[in-house]
mmCIF file of the C-alpha atoms, coordinates in Angstrom:
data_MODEL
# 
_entry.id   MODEL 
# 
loop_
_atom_site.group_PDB 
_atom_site.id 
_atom_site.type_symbol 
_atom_site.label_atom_id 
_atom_site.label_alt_id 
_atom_site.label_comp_id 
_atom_site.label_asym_id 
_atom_site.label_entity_id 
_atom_site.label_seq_id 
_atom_site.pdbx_PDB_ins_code 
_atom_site.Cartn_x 
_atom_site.Cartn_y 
_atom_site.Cartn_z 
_atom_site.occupancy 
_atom_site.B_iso_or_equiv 
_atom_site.pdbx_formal_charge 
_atom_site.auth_seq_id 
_atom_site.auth_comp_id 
_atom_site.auth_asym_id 
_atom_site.auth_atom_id 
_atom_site.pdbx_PDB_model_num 
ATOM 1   C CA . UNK A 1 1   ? -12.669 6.706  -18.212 1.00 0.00 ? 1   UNK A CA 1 
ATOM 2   C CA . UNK A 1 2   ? -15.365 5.187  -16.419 1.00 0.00 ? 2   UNK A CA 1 
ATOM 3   C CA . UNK A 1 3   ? -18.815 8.226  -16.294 1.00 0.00 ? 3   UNK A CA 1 
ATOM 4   C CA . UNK A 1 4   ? -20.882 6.119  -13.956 1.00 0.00 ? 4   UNK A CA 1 
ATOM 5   C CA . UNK A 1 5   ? -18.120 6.329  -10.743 1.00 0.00 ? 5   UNK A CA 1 
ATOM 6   C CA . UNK A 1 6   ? -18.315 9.676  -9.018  1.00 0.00 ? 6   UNK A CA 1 
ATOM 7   C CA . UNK A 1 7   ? -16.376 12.305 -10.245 1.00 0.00 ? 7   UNK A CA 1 
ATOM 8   C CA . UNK A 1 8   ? -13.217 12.089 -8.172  1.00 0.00 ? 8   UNK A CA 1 
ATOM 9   C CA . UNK A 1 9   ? -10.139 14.041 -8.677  1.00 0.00 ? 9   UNK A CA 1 
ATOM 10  C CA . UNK A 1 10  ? -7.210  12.773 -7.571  1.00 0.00 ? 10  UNK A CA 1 
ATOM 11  C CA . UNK A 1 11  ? -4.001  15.245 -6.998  1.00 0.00 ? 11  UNK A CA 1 
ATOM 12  C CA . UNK A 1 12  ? -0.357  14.268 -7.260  1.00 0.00 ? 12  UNK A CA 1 
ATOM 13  C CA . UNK A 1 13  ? 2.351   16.506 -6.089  1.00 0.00 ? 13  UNK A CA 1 
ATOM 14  C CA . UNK A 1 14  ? 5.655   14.315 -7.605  1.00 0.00 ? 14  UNK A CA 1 
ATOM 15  C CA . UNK A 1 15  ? 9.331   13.582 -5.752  1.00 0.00 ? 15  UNK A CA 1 
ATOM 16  C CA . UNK A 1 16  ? 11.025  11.098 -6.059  1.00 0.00 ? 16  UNK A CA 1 
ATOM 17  C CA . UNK A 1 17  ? 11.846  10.635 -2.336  1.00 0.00 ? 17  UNK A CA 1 
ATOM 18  C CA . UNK A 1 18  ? 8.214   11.918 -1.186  1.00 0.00 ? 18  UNK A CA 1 
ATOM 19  C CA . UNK A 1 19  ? 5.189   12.318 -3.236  1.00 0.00 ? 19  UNK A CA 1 
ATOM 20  C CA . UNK A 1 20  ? 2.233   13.275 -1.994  1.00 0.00 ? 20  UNK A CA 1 
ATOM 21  C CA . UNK A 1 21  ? -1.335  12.500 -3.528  1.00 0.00 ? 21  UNK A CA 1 
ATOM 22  C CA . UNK A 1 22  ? -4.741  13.698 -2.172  1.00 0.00 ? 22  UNK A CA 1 
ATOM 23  C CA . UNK A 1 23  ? -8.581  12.445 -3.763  1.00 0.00 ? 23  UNK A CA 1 
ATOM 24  C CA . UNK A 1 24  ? -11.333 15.007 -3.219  1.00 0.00 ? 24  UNK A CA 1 
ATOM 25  C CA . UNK A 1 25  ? -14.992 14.591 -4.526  1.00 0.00 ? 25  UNK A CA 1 
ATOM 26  C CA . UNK A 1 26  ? -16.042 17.500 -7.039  1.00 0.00 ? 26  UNK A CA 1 
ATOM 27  C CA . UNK A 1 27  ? -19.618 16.865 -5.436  1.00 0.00 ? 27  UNK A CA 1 
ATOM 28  C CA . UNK A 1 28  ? -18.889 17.625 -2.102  1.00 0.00 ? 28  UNK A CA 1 
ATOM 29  C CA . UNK A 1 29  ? -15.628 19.097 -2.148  1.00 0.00 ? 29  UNK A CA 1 
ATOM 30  C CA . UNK A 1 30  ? -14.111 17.056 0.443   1.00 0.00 ? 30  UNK A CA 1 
ATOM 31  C CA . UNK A 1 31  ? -11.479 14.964 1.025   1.00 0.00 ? 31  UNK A CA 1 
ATOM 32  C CA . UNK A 1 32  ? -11.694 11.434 0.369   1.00 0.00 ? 32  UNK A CA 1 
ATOM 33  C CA . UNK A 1 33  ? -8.037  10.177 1.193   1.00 0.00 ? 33  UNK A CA 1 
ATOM 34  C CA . UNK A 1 34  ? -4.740  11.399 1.099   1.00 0.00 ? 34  UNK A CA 1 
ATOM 35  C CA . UNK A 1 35  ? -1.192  10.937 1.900   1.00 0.00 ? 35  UNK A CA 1 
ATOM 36  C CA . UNK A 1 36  ? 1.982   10.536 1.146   1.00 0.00 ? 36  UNK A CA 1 
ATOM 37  C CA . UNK A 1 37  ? 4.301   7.627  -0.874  1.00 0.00 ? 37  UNK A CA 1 
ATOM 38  C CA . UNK A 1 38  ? 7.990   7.837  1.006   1.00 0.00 ? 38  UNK A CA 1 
ATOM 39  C CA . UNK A 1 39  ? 10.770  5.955  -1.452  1.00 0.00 ? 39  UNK A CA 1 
ATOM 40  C CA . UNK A 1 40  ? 14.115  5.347  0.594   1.00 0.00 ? 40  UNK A CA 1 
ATOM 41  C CA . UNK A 1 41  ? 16.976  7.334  -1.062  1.00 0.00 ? 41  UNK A CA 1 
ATOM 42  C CA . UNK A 1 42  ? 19.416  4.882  -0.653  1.00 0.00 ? 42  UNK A CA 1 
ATOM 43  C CA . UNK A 1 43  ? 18.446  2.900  -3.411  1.00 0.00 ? 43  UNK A CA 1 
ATOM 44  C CA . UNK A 1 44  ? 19.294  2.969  -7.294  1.00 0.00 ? 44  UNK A CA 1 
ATOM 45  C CA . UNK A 1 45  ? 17.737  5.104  -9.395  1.00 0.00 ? 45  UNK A CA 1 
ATOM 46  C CA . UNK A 1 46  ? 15.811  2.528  -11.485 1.00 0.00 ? 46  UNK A CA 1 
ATOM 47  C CA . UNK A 1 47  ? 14.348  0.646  -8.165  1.00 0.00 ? 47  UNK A CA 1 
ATOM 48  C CA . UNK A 1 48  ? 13.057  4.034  -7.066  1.00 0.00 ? 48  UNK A CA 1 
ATOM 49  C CA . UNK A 1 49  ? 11.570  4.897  -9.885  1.00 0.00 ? 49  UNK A CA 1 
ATOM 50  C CA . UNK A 1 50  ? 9.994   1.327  -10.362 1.00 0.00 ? 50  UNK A CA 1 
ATOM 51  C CA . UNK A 1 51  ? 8.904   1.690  -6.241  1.00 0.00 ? 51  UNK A CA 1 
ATOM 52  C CA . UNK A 1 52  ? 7.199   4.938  -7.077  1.00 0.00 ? 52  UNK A CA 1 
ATOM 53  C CA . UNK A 1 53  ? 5.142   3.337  -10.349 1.00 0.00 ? 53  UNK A CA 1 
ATOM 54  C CA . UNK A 1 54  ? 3.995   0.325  -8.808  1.00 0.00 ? 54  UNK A CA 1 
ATOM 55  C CA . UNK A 1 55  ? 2.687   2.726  -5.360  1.00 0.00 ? 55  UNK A CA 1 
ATOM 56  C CA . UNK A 1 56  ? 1.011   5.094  -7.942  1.00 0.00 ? 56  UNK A CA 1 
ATOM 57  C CA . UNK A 1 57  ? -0.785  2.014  -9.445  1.00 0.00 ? 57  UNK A CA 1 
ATOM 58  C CA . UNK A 1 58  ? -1.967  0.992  -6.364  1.00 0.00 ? 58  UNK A CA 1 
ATOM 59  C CA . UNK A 1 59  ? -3.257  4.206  -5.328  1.00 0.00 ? 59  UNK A CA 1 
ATOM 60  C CA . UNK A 1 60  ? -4.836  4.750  -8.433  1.00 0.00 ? 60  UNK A CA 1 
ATOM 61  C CA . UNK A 1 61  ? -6.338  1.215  -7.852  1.00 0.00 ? 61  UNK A CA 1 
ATOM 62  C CA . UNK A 1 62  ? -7.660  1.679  -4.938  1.00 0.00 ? 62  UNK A CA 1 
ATOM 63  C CA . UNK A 1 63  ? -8.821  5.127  -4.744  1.00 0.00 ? 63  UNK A CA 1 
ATOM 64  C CA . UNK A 1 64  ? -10.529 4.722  -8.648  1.00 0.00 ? 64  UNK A CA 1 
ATOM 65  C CA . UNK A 1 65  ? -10.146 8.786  -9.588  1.00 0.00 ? 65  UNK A CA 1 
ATOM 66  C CA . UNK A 1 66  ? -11.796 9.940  -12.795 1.00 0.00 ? 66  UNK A CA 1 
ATOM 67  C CA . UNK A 1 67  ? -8.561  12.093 -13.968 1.00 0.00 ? 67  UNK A CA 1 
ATOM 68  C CA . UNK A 1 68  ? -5.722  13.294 -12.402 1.00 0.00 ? 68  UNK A CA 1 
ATOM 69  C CA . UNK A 1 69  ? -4.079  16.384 -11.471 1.00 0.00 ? 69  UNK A CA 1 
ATOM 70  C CA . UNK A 1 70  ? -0.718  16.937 -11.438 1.00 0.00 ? 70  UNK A CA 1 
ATOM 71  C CA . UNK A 1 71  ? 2.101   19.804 -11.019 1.00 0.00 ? 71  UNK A CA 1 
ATOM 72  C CA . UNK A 1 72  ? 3.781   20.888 -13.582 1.00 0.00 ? 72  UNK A CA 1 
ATOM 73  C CA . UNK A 1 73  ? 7.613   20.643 -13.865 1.00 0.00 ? 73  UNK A CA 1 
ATOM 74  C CA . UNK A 1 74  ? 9.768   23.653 -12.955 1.00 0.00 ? 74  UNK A CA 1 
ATOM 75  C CA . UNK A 1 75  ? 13.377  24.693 -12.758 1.00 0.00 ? 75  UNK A CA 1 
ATOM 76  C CA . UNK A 1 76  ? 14.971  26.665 -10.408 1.00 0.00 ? 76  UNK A CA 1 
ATOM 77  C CA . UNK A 1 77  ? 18.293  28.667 -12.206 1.00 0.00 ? 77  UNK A CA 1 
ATOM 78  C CA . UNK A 1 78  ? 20.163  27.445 -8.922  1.00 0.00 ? 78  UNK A CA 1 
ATOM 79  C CA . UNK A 1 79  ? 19.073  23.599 -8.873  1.00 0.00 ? 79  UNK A CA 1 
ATOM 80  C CA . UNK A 1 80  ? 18.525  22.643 -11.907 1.00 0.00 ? 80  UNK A CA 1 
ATOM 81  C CA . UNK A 1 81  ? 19.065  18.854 -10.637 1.00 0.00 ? 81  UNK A CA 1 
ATOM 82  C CA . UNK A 1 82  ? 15.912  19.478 -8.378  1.00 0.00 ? 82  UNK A CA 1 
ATOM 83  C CA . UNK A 1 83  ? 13.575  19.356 -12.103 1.00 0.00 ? 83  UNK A CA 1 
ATOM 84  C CA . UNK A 1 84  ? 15.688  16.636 -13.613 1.00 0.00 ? 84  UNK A CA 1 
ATOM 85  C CA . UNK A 1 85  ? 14.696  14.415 -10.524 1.00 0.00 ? 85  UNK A CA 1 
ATOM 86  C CA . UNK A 1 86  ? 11.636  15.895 -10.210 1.00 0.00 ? 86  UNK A CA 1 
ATOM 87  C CA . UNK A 1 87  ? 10.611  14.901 -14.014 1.00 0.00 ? 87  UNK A CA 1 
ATOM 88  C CA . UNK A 1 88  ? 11.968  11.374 -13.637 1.00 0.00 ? 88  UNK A CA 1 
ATOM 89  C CA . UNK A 1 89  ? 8.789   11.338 -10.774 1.00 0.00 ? 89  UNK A CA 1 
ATOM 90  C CA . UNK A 1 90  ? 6.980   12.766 -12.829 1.00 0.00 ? 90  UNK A CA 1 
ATOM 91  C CA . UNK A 1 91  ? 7.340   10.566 -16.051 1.00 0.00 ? 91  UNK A CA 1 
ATOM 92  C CA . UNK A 1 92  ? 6.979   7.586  -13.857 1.00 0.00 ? 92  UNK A CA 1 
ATOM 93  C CA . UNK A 1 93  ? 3.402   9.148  -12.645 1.00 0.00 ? 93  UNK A CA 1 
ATOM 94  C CA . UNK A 1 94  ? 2.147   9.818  -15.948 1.00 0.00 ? 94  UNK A CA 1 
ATOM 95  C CA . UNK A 1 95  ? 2.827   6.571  -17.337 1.00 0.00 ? 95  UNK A CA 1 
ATOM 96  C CA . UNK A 1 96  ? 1.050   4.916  -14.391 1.00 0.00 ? 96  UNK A CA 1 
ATOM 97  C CA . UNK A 1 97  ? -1.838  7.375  -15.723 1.00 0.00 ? 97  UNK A CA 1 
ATOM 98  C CA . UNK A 1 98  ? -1.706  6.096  -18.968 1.00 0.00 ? 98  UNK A CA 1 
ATOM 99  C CA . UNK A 1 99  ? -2.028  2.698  -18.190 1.00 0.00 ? 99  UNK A CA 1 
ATOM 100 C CA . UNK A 1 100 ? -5.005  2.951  -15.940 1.00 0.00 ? 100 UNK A CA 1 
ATOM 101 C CA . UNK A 1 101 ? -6.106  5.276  -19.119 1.00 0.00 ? 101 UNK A CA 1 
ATOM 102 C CA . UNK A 1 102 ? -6.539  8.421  -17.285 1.00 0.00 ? 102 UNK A CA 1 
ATOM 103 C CA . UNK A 1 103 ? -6.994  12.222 -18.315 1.00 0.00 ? 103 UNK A CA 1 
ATOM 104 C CA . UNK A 1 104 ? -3.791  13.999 -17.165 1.00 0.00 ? 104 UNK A CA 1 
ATOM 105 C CA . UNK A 1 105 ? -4.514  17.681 -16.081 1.00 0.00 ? 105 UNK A CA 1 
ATOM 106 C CA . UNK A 1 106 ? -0.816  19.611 -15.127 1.00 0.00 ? 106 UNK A CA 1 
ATOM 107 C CA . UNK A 1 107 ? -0.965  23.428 -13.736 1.00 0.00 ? 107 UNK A CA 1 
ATOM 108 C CA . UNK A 1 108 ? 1.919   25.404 -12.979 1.00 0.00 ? 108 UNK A CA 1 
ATOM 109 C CA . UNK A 1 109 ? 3.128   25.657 -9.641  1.00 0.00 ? 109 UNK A CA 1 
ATOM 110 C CA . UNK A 1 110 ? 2.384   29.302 -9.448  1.00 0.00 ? 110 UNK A CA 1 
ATOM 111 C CA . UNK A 1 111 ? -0.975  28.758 -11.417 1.00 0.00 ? 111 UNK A CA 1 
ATOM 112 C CA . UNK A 1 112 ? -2.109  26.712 -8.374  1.00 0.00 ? 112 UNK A CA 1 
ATOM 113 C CA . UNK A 1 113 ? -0.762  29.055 -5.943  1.00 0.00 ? 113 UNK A CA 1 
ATOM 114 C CA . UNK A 1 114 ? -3.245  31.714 -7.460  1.00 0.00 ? 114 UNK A CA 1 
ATOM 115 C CA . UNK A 1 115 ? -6.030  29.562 -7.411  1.00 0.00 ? 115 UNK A CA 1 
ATOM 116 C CA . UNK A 1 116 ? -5.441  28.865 -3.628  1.00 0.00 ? 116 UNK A CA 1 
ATOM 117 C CA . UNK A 1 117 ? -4.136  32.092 -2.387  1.00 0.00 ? 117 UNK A CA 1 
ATOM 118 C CA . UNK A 1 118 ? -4.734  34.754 -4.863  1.00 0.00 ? 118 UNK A CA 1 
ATOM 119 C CA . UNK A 1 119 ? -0.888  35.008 -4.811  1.00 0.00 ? 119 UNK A CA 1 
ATOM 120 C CA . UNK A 1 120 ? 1.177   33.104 -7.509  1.00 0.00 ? 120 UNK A CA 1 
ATOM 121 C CA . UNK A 1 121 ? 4.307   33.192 -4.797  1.00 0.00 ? 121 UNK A CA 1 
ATOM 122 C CA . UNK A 1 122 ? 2.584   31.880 -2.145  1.00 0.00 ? 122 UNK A CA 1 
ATOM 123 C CA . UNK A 1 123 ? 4.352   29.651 0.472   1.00 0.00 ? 123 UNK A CA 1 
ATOM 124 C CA . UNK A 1 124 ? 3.942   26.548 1.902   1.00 0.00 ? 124 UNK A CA 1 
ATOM 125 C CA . UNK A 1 125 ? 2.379   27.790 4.673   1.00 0.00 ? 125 UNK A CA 1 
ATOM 126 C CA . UNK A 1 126 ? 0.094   29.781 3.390   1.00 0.00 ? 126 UNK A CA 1 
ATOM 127 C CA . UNK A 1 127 ? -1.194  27.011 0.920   1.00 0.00 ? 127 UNK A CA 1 
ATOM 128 C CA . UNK A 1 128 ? -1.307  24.396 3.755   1.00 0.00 ? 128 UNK A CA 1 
ATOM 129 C CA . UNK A 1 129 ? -3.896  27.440 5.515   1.00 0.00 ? 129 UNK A CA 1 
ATOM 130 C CA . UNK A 1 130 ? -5.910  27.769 2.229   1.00 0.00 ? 130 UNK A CA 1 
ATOM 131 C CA . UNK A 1 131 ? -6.204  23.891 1.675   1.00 0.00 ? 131 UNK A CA 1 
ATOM 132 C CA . UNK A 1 132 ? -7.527  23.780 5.584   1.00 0.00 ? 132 UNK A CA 1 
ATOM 133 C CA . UNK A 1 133 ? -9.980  26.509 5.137   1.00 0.00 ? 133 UNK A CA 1 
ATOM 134 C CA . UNK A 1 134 ? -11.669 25.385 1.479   1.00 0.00 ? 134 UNK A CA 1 
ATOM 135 C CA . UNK A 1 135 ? -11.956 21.944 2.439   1.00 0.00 ? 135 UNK A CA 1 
ATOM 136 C CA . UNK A 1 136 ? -12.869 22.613 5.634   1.00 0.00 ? 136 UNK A CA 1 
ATOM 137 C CA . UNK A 1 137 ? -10.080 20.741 8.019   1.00 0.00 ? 137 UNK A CA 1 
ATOM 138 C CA . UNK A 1 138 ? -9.947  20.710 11.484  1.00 0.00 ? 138 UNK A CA 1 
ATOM 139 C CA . UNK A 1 139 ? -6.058  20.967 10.696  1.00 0.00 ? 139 UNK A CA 1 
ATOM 140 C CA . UNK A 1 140 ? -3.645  21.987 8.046   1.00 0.00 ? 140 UNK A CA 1 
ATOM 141 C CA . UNK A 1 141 ? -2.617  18.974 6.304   1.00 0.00 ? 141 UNK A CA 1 
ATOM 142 C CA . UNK A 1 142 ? 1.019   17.762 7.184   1.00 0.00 ? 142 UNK A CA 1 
ATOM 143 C CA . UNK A 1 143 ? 3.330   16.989 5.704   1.00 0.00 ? 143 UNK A CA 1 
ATOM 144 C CA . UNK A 1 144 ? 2.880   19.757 3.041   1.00 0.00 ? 144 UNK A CA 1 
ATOM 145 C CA . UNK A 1 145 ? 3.197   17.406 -0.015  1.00 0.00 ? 145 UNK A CA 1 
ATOM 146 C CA . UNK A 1 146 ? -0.491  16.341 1.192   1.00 0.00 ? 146 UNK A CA 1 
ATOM 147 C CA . UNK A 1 147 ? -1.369  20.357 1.133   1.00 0.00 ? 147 UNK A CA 1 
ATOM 148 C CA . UNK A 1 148 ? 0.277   20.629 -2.015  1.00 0.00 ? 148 UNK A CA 1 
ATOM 149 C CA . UNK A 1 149 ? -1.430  17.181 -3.636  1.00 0.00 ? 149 UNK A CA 1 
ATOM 150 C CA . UNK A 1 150 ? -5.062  18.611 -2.254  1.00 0.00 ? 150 UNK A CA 1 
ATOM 151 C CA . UNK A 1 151 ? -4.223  22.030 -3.761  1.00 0.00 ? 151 UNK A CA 1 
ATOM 152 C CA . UNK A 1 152 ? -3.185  20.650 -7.395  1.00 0.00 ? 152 UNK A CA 1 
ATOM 153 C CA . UNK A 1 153 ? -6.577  18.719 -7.109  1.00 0.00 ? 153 UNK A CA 1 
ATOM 154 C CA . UNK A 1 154 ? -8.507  21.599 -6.266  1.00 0.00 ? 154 UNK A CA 1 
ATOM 155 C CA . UNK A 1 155 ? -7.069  23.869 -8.728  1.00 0.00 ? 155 UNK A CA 1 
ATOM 156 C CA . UNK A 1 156 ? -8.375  21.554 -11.474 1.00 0.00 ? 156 UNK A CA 1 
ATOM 157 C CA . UNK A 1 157 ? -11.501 21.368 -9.658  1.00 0.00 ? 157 UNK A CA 1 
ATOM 158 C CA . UNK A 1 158 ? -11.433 25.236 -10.163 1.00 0.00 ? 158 UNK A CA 1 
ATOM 159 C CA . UNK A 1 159 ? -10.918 25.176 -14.178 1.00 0.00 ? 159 UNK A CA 1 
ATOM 160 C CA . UNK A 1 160 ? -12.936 22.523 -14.870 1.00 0.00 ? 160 UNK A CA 1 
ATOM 161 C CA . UNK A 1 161 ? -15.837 24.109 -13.530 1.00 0.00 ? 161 UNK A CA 1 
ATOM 162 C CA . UNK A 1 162 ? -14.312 27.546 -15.247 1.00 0.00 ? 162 UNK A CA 1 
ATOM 163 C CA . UNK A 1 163 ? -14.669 25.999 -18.264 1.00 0.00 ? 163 UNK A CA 1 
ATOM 164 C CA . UNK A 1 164 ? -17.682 23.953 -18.479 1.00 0.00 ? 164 UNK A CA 1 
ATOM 165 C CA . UNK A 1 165 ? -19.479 27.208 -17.774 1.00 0.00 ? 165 UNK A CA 1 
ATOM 166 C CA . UNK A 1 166 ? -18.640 28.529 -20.821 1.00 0.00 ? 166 UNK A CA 1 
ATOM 167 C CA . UNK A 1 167 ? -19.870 24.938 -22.706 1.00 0.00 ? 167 UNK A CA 1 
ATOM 168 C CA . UNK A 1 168 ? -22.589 25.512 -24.477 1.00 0.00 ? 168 UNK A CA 1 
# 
């Protein structure tokens, strides 16, 4: 990890058909980019998967984060195939990580819901509203995957700072 770039945290909210990733600078809590990566569902597995590696690389590239921020997996007891797709993303993501050498930071879903809203069962809606207001949009941030990428990102912007405090 490179000390002498700015400290940017990049965010990374994994799917395999849409993932969205947002970069905000810890100095001036703003956003810097973000977006979303669309992979067409109509092809195999593996080329997906490969599709959604090589666009993390190049986001990672381009937008040079210090560490990144990502959900953590989850399983719903009615669609459990949801997680097993979900964690093929989300290996794919943290292997691009490792091989741009990068500290991996993953927070519950309901951990950054609480961070955001107060609310660990927050919706969409209202985290797309909280994003808006504590980074200071003139809109919410659409599609939520965006919201959801800036919020994972600002949740570890939250406990880092929790926990350097108490560095002594």
């Amino acid at each position: 990890m490179n000390q002498a770039r700015p400290e940017r945290i990049l965010g990374i909210d994994p799917g395999l058909n849409v993932t969205g990733y947002g970069l905000i600078s810890v100095a001036s809590s703003s956003v810097m980019e973000a977006g979303v990566i669309r992979i067409p569902s109509r092809q195999r597995m593996e080329v997906r998967l490969g599709e959604l590696y090589d666009s993390i690389l190049e986001v990672v590239d381009s937008l040079q984060p210090c560490c990144l921020a990502v959900e953590d997996l989850y399983s719903h007891y009615e669609r459990p195939r949801t997680a097993i797709i979900m964690g093929h993303a989300r290996g794919v993501i943290l292997l691009a990580a490792r091989q741009r050498q990068l500290a991996v930071h993953s927070y519950a879903a309901t951990k950054i819901k609480s961070v955001m809203t107060g609310n660990g069962r927050a919706s969409k809606a209202q985290i797309q509203e909280a994003v808006c207001r504590q980074l200071n949009l003139p809109q919410v941030p659409d599609p939520p995957d965006v919201a959801d990428a800036l919020a994972i990102a600002i949740c570890h912007q939250h406990y880092s700072r929790a926990s350097s405090s108490f560095e002594v």
